[in-house]
PDBQT receptor file of N, H, CA, C and O in Angstrom, charges set to zero:
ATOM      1  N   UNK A   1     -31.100  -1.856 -11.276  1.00  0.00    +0.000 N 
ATOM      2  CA  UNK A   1     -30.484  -0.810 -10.488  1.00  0.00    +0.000 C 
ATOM      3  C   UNK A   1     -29.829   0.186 -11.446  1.00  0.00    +0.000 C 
ATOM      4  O   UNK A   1     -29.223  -0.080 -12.484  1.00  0.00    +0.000 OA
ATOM      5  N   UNK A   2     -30.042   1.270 -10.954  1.00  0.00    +0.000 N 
ATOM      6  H   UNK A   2     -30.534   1.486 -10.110  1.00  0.00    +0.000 HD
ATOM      7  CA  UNK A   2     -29.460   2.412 -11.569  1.00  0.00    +0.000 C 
ATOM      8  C   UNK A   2     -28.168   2.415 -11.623  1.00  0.00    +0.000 C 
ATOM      9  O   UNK A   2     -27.626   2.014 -10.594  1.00  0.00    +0.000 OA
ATOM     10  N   UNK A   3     -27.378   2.780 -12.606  1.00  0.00    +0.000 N 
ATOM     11  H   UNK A   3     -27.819   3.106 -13.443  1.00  0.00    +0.000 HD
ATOM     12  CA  UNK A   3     -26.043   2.940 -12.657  1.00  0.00    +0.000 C 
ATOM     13  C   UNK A   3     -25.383   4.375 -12.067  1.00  0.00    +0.000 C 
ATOM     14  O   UNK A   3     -24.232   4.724 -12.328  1.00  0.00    +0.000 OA
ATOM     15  N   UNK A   4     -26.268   5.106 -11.268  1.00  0.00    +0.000 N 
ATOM     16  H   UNK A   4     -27.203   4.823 -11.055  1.00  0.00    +0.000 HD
ATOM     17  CA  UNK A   4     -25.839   6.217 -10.733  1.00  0.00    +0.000 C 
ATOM     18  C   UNK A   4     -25.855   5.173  -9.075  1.00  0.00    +0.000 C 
ATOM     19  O   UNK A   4     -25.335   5.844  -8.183  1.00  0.00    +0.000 OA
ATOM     20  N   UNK A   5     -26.104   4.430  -8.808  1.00  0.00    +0.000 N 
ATOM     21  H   UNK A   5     -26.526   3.885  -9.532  1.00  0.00    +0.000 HD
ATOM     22  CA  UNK A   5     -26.056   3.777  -7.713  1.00  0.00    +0.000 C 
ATOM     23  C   UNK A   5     -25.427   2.804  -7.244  1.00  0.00    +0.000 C 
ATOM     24  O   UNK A   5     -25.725   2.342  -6.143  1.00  0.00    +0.000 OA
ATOM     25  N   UNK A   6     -24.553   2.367  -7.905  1.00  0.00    +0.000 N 
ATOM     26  H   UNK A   6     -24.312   2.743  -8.800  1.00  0.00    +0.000 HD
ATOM     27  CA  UNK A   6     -23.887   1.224  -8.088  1.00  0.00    +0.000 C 
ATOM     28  C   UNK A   6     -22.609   1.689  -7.078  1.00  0.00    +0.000 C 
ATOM     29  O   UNK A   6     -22.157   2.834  -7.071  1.00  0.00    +0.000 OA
ATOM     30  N   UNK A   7     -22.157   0.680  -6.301  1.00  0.00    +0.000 N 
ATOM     31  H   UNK A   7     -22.525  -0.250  -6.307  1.00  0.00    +0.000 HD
ATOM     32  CA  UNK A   7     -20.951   1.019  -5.295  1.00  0.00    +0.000 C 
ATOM     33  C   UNK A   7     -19.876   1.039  -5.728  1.00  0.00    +0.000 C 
ATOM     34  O   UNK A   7     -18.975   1.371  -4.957  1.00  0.00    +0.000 OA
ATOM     35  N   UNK A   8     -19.518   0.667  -7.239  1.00  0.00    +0.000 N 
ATOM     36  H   UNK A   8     -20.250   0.397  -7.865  1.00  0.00    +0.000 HD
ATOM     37  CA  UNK A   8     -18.680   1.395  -7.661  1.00  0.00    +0.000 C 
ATOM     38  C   UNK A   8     -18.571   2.333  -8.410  1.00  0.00    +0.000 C 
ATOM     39  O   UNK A   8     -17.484   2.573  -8.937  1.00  0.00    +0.000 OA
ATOM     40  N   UNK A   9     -19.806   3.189  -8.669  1.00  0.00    +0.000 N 
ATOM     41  H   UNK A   9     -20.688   2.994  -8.240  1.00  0.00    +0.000 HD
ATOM     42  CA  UNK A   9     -20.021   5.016  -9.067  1.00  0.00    +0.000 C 
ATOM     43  C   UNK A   9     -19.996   5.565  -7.693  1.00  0.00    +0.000 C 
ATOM     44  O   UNK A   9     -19.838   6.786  -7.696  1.00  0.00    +0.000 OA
ATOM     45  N   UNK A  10     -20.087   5.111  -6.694  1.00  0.00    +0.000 N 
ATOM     46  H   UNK A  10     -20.215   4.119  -6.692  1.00  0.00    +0.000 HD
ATOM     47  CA  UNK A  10     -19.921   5.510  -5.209  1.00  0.00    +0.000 C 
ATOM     48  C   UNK A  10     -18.996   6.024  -4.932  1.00  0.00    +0.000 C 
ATOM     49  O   UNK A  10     -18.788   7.177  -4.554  1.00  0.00    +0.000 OA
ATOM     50  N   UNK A  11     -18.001   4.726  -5.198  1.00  0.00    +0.000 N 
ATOM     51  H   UNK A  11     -18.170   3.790  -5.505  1.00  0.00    +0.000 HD
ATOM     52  CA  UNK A  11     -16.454   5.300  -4.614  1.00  0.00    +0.000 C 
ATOM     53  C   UNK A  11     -16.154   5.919  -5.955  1.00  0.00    +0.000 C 
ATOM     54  O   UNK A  11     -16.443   7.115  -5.950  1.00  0.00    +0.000 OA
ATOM     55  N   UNK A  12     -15.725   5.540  -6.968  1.00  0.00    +0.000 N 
ATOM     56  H   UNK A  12     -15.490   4.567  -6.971  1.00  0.00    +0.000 HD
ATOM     57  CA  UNK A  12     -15.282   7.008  -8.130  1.00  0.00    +0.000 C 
ATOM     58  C   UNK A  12     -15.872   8.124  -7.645  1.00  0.00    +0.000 C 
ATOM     59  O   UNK A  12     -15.026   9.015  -7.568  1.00  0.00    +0.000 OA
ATOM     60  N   UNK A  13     -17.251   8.584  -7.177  1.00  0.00    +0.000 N 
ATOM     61  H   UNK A  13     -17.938   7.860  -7.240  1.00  0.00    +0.000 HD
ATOM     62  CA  UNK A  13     -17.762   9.870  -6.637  1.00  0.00    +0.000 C 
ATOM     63  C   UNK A  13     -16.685  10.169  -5.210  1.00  0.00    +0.000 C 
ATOM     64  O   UNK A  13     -16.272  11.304  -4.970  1.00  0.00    +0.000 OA
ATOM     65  N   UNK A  14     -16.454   9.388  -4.651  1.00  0.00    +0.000 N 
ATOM     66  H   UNK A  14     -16.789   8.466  -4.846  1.00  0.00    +0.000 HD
ATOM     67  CA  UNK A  14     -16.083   9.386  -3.118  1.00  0.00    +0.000 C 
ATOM     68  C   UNK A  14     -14.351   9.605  -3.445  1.00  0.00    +0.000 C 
ATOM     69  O   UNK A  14     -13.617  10.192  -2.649  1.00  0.00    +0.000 OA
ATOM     70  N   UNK A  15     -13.893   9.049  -4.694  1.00  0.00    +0.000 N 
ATOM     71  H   UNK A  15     -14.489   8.573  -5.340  1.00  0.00    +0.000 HD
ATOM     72  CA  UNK A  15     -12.255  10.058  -4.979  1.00  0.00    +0.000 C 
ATOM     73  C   UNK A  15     -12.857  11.180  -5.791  1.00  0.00    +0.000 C 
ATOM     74  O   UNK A  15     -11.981  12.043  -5.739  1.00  0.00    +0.000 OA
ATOM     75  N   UNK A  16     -13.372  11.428  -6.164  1.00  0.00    +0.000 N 
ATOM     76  H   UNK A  16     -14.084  10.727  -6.207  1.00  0.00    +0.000 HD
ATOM     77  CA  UNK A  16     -12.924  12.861  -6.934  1.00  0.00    +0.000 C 
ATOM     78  C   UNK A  16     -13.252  13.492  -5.997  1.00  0.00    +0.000 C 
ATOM     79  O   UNK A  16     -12.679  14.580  -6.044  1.00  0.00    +0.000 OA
ATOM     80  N   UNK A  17     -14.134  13.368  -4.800  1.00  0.00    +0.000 N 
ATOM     81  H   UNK A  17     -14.600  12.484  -4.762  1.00  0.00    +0.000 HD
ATOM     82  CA  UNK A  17     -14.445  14.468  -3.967  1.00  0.00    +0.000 C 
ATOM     83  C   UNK A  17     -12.712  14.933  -2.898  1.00  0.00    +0.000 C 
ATOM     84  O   UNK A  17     -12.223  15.914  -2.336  1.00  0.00    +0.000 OA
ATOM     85  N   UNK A  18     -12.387  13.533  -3.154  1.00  0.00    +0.000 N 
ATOM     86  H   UNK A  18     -12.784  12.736  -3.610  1.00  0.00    +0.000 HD
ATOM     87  CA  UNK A  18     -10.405  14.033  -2.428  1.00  0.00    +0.000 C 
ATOM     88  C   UNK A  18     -10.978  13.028  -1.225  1.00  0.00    +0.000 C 
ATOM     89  O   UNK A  18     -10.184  13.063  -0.285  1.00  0.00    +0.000 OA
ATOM     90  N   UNK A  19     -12.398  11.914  -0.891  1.00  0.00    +0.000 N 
ATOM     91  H   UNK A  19     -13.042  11.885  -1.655  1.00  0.00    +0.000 HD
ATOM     92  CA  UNK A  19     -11.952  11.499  -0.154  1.00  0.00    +0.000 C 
ATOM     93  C   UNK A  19     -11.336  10.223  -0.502  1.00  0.00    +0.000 C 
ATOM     94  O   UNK A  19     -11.643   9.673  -1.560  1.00  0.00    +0.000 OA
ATOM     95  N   UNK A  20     -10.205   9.535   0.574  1.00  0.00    +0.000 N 
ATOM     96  H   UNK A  20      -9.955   9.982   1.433  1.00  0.00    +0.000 HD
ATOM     97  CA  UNK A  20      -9.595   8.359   1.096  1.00  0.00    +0.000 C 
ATOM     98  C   UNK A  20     -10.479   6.608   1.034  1.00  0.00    +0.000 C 
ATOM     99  O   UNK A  20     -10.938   6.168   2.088  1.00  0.00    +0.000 OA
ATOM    100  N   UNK A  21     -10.592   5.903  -0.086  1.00  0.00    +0.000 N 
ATOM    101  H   UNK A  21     -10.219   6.260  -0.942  1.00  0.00    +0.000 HD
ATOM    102  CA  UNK A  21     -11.493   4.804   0.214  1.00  0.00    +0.000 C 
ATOM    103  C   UNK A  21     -10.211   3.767  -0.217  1.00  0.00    +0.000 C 
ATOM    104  O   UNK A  21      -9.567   3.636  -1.258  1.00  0.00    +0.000 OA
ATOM    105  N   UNK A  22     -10.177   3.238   0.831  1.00  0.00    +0.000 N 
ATOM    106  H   UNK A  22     -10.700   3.344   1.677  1.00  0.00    +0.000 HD
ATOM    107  CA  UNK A  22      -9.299   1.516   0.902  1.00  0.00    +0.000 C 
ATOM    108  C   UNK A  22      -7.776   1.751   0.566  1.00  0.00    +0.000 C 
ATOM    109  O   UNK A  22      -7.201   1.170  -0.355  1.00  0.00    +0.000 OA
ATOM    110  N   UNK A  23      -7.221   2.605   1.359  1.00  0.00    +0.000 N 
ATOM    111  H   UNK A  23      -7.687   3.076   2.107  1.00  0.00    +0.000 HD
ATOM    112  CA  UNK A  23      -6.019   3.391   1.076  1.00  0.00    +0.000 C 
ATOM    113  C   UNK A  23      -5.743   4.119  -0.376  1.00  0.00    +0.000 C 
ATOM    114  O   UNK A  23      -4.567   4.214  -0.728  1.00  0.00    +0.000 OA
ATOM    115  N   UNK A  24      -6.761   4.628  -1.217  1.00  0.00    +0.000 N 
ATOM    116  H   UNK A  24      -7.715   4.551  -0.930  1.00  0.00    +0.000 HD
ATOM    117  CA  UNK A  24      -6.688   5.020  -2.383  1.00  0.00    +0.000 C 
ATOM    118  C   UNK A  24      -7.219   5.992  -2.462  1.00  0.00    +0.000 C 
ATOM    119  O   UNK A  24      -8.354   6.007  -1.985  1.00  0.00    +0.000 OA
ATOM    120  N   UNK A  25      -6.829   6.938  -2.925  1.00  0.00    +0.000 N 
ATOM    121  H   UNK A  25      -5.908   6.926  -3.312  1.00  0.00    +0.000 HD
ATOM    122  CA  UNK A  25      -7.650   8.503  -3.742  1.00  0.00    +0.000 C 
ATOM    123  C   UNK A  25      -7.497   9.207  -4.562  1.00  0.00    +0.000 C 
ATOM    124  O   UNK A  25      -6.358   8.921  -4.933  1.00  0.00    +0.000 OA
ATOM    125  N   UNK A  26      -8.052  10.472  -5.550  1.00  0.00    +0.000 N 
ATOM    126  H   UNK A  26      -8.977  10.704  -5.249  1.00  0.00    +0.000 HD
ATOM    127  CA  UNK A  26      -8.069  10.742  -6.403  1.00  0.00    +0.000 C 
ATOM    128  C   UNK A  26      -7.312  11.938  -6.102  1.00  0.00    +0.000 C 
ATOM    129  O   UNK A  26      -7.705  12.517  -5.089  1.00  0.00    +0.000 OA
ATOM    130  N   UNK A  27      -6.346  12.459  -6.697  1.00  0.00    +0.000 N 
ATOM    131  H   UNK A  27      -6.027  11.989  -7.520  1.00  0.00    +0.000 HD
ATOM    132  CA  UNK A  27      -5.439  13.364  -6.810  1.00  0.00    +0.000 C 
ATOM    133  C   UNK A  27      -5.684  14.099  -8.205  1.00  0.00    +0.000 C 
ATOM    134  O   UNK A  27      -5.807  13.517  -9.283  1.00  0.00    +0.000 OA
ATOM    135  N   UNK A  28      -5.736  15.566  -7.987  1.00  0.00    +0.000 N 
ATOM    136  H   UNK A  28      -5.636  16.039  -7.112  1.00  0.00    +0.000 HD
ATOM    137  CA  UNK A  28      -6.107  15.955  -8.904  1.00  0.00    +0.000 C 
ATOM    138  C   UNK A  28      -4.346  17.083  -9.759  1.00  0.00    +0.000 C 
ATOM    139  O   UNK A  28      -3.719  18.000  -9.228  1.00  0.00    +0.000 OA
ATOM    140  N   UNK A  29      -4.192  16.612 -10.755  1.00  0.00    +0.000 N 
ATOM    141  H   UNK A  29      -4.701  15.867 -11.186  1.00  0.00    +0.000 HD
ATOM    142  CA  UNK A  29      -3.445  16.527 -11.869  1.00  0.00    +0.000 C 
ATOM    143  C   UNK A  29      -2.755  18.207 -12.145  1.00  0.00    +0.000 C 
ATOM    144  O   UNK A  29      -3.321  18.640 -13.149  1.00  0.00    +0.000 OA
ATOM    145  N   UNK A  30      -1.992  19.007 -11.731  1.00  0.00    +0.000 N 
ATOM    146  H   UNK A  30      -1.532  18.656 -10.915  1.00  0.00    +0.000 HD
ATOM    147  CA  UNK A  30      -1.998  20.820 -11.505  1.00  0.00    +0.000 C 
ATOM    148  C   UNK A  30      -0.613  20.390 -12.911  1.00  0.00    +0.000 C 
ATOM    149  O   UNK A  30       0.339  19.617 -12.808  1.00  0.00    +0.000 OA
ATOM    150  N   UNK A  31      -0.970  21.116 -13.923  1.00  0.00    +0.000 N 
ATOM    151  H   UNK A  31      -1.743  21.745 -14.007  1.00  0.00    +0.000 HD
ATOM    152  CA  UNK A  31       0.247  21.361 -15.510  1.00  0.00    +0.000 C 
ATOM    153  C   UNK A  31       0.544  20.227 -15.608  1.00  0.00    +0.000 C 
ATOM    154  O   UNK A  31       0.504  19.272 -14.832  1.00  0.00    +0.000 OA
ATOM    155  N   UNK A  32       0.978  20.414 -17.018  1.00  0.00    +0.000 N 
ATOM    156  H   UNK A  32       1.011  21.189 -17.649  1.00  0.00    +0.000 HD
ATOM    157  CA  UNK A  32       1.311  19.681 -17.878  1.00  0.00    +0.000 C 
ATOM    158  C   UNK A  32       0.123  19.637 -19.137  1.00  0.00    +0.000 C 
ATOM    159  O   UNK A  32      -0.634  20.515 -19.549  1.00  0.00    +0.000 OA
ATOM    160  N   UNK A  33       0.303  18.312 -19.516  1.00  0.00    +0.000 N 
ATOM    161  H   UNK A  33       0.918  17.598 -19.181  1.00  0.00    +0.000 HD
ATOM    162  CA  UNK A  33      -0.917  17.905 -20.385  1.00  0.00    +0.000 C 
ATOM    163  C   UNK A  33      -1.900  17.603 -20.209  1.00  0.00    +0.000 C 
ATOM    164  O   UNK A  33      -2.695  17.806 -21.127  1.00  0.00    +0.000 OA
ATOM    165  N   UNK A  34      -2.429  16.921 -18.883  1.00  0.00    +0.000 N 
ATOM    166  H   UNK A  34      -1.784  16.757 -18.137  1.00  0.00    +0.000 HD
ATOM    167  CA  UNK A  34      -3.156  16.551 -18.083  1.00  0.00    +0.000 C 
ATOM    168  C   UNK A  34      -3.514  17.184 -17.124  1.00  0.00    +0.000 C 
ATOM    169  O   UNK A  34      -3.882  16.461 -16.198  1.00  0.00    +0.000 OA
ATOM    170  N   UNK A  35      -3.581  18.489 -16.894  1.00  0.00    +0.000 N 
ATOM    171  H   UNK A  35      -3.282  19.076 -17.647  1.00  0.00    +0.000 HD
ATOM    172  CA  UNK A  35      -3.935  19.076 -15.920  1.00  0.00    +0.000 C 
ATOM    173  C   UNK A  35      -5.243  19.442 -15.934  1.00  0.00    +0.000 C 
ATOM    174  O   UNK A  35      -5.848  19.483 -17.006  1.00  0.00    +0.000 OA
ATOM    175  N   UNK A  36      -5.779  19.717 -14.891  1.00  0.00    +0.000 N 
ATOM    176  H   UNK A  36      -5.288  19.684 -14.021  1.00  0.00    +0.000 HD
ATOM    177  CA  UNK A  36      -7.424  19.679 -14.379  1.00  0.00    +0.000 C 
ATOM    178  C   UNK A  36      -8.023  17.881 -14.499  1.00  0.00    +0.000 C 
ATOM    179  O   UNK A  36      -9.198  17.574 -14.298  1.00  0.00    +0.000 OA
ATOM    180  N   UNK A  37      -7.149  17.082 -14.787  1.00  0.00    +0.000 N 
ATOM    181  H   UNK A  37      -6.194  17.331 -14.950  1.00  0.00    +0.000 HD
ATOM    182  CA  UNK A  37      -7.865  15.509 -14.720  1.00  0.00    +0.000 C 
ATOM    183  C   UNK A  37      -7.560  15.053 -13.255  1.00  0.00    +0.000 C 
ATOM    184  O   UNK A  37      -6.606  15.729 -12.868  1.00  0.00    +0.000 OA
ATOM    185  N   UNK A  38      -7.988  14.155 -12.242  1.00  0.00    +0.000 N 
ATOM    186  H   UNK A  38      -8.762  13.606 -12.556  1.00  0.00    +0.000 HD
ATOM    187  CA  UNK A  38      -7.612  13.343 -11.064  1.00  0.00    +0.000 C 
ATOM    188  C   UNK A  38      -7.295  11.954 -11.749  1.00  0.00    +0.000 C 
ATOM    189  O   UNK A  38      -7.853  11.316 -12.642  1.00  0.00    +0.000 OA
ATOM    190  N   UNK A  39      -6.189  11.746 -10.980  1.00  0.00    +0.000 N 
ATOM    191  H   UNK A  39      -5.736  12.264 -10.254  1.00  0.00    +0.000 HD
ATOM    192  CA  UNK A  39      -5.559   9.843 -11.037  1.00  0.00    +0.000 C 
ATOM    193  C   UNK A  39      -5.650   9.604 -10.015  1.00  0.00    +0.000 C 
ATOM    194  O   UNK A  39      -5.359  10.329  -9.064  1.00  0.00    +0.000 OA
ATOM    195  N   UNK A  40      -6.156   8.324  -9.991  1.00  0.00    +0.000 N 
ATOM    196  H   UNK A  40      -6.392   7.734 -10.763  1.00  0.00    +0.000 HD
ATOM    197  CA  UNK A  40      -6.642   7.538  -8.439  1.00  0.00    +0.000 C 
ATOM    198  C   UNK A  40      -5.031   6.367  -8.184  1.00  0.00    +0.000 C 
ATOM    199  O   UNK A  40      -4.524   5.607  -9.009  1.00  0.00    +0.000 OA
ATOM    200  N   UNK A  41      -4.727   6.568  -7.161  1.00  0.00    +0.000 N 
ATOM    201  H   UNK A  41      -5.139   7.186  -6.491  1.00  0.00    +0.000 HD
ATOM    202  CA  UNK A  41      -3.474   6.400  -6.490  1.00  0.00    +0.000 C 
ATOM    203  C   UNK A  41      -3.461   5.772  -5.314  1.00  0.00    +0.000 C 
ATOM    204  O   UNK A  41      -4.118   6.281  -4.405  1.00  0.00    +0.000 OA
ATOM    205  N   UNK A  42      -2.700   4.503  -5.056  1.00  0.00    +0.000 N 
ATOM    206  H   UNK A  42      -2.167   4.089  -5.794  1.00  0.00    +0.000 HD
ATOM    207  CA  UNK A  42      -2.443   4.003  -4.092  1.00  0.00    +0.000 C 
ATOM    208  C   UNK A  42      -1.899   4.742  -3.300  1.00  0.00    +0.000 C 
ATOM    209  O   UNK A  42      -1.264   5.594  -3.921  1.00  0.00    +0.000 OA
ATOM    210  N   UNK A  43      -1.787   4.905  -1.822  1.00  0.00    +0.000 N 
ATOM    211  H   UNK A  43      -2.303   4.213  -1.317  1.00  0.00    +0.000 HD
ATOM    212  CA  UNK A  43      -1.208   5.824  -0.746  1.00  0.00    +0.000 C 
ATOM    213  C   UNK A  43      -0.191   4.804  -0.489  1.00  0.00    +0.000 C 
ATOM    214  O   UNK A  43      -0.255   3.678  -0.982  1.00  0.00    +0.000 OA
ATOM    215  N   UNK A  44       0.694   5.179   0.240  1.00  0.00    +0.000 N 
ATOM    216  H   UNK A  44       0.746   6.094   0.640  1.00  0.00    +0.000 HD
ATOM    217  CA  UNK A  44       1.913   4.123   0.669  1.00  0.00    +0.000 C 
ATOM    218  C   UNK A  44       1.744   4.187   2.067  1.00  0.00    +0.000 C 
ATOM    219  O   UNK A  44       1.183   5.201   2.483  1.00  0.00    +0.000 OA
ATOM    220  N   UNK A  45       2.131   3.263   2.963  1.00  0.00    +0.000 N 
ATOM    221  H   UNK A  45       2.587   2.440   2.625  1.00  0.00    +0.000 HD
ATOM    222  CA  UNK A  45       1.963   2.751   4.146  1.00  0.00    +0.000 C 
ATOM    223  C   UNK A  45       2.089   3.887   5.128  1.00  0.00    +0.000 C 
ATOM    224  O   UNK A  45       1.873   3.461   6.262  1.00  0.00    +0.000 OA
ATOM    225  N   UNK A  46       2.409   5.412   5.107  1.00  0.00    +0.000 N 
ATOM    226  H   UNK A  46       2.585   5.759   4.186  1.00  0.00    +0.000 HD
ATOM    227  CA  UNK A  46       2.750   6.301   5.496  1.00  0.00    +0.000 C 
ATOM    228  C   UNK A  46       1.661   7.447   5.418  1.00  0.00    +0.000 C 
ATOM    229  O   UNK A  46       1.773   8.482   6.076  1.00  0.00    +0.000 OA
ATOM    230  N   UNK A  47       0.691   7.213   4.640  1.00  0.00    +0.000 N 
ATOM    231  H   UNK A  47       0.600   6.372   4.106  1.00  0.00    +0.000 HD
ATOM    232  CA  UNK A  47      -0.660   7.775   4.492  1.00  0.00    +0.000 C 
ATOM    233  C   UNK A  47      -0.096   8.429   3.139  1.00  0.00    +0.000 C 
ATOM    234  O   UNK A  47      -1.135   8.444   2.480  1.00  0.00    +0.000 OA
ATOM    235  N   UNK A  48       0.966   9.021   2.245  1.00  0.00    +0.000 N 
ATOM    236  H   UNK A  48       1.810   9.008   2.781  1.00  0.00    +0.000 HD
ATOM    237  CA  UNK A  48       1.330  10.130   1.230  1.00  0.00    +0.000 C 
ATOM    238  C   UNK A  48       1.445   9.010  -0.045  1.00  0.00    +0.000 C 
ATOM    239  O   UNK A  48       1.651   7.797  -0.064  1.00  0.00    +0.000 OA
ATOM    240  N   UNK A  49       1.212  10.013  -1.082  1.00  0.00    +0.000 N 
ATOM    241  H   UNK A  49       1.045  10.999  -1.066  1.00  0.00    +0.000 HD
ATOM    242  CA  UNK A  49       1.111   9.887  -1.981  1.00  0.00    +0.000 C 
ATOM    243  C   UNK A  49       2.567   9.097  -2.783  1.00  0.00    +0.000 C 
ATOM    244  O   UNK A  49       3.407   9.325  -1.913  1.00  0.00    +0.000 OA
ATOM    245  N   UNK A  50       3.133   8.521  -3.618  1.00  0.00    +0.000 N 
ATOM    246  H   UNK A  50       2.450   8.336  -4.325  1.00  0.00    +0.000 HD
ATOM    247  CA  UNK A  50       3.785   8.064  -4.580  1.00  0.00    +0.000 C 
ATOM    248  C   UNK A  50       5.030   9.111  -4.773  1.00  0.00    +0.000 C 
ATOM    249  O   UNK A  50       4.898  10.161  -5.401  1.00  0.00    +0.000 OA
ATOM    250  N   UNK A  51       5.876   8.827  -4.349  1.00  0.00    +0.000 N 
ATOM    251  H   UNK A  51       5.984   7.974  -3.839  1.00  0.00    +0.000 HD
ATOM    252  CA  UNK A  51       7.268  10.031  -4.680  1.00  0.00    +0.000 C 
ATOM    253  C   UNK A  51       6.750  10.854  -5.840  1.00  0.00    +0.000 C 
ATOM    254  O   UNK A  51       6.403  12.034  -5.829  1.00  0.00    +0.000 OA
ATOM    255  N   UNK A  52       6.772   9.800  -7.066  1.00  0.00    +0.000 N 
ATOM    256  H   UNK A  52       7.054   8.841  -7.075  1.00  0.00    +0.000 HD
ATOM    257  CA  UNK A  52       6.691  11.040  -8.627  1.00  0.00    +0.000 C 
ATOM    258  C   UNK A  52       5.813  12.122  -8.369  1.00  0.00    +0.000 C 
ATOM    259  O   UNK A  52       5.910  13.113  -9.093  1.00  0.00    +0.000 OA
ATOM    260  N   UNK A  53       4.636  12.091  -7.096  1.00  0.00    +0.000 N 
ATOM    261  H   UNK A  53       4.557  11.286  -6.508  1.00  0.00    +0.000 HD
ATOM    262  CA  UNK A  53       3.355  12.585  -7.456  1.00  0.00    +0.000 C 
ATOM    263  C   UNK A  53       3.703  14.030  -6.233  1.00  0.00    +0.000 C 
ATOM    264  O   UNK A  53       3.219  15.156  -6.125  1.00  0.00    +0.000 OA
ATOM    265  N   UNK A  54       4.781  13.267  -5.468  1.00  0.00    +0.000 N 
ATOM    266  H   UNK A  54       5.174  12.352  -5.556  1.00  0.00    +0.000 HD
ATOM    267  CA  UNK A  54       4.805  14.597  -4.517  1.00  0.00    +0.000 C 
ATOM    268  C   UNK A  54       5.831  15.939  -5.078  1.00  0.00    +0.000 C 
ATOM    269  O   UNK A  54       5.780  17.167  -5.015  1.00  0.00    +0.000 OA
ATOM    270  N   UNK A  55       6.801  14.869  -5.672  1.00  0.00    +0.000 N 
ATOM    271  H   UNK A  55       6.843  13.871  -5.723  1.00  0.00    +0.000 HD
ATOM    272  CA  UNK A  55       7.407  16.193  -6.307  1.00  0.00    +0.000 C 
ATOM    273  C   UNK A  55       7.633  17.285  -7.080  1.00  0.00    +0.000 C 
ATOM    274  O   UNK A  55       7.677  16.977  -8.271  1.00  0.00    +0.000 OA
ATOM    275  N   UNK A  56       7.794  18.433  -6.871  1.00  0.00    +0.000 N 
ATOM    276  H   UNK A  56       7.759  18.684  -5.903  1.00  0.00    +0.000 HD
ATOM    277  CA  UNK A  56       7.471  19.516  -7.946  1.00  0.00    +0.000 C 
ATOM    278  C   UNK A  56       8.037  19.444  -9.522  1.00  0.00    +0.000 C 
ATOM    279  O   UNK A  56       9.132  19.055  -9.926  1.00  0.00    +0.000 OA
ATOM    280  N   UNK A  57       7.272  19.789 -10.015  1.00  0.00    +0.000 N 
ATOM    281  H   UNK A  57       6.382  20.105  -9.687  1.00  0.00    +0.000 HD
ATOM    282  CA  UNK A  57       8.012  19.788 -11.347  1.00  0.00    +0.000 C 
ATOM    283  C   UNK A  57       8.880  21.005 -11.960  1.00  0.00    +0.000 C 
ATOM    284  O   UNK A  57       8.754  22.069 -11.354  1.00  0.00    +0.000 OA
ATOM    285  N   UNK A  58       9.617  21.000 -12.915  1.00  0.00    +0.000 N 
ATOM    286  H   UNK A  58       9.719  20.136 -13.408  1.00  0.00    +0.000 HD
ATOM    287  CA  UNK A  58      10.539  21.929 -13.341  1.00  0.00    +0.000 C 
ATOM    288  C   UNK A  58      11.128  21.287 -14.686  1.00  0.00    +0.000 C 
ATOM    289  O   UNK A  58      10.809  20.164 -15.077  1.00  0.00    +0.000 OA
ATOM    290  N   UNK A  59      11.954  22.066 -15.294  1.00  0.00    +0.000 N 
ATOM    291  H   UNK A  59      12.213  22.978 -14.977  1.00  0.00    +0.000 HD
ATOM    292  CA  UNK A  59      12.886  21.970 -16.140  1.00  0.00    +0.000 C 
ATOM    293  C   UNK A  59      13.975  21.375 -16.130  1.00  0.00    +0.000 C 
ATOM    294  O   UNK A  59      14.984  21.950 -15.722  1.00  0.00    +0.000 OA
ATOM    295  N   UNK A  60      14.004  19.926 -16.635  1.00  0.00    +0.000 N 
ATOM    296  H   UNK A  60      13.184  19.459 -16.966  1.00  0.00    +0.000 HD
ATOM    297  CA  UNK A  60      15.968  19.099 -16.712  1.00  0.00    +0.000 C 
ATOM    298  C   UNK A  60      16.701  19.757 -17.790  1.00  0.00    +0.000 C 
ATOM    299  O   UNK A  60      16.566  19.849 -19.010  1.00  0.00    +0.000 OA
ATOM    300  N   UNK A  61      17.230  20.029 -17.227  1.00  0.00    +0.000 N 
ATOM    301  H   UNK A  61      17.339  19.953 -16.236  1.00  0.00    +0.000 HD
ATOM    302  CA  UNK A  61      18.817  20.952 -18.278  1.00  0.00    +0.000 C 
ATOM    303  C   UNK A  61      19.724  19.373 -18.538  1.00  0.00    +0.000 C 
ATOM    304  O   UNK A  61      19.941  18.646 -17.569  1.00  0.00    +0.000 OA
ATOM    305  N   UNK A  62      20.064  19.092 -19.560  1.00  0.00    +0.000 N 
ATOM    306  H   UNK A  62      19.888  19.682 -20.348  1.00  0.00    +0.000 HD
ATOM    307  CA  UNK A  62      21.148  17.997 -20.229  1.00  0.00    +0.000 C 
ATOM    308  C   UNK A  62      22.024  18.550 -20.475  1.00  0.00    +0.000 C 
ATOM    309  O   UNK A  62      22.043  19.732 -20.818  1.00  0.00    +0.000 OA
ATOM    310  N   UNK A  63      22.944  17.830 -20.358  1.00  0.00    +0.000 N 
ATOM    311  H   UNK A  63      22.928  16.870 -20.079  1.00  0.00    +0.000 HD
ATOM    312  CA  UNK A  63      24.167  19.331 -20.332  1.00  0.00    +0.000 C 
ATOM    313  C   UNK A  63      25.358  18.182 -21.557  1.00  0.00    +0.000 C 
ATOM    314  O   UNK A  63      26.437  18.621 -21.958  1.00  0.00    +0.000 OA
TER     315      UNK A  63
């Protein structure tokens, strides 16, 4: 069997497209160092994403 066929090149195809397989999906990565990459992410019981991942980023001032 082809390795373009394999059910798990399926679902890696099936998150980067942004869809939802087994409460998990690929979120795609906006600044920083990593931006333009997707991380595949557990959803939390609420359907949303991981606090760190929802919140915006910015600048910490240390004072």
């Amino acid at each position: 069997m082809a390795t373009e066929d394999s059910e798990h090149m399926k679902t890696v195809h099936r998150w980067l497209a942004g869809e939802t397989v087994n409460n998990t999906v690929g979120i795609r990565i906006v600044g920083g160092p990593f931006s333009g990459r997707t991380k595949i992410v557990h959803l939390c019981q609420d359907g949303t994403p991981p606090s760190p991942l929802r919140a915006s980023g910015g600048l910490v001032t240390w004072f």
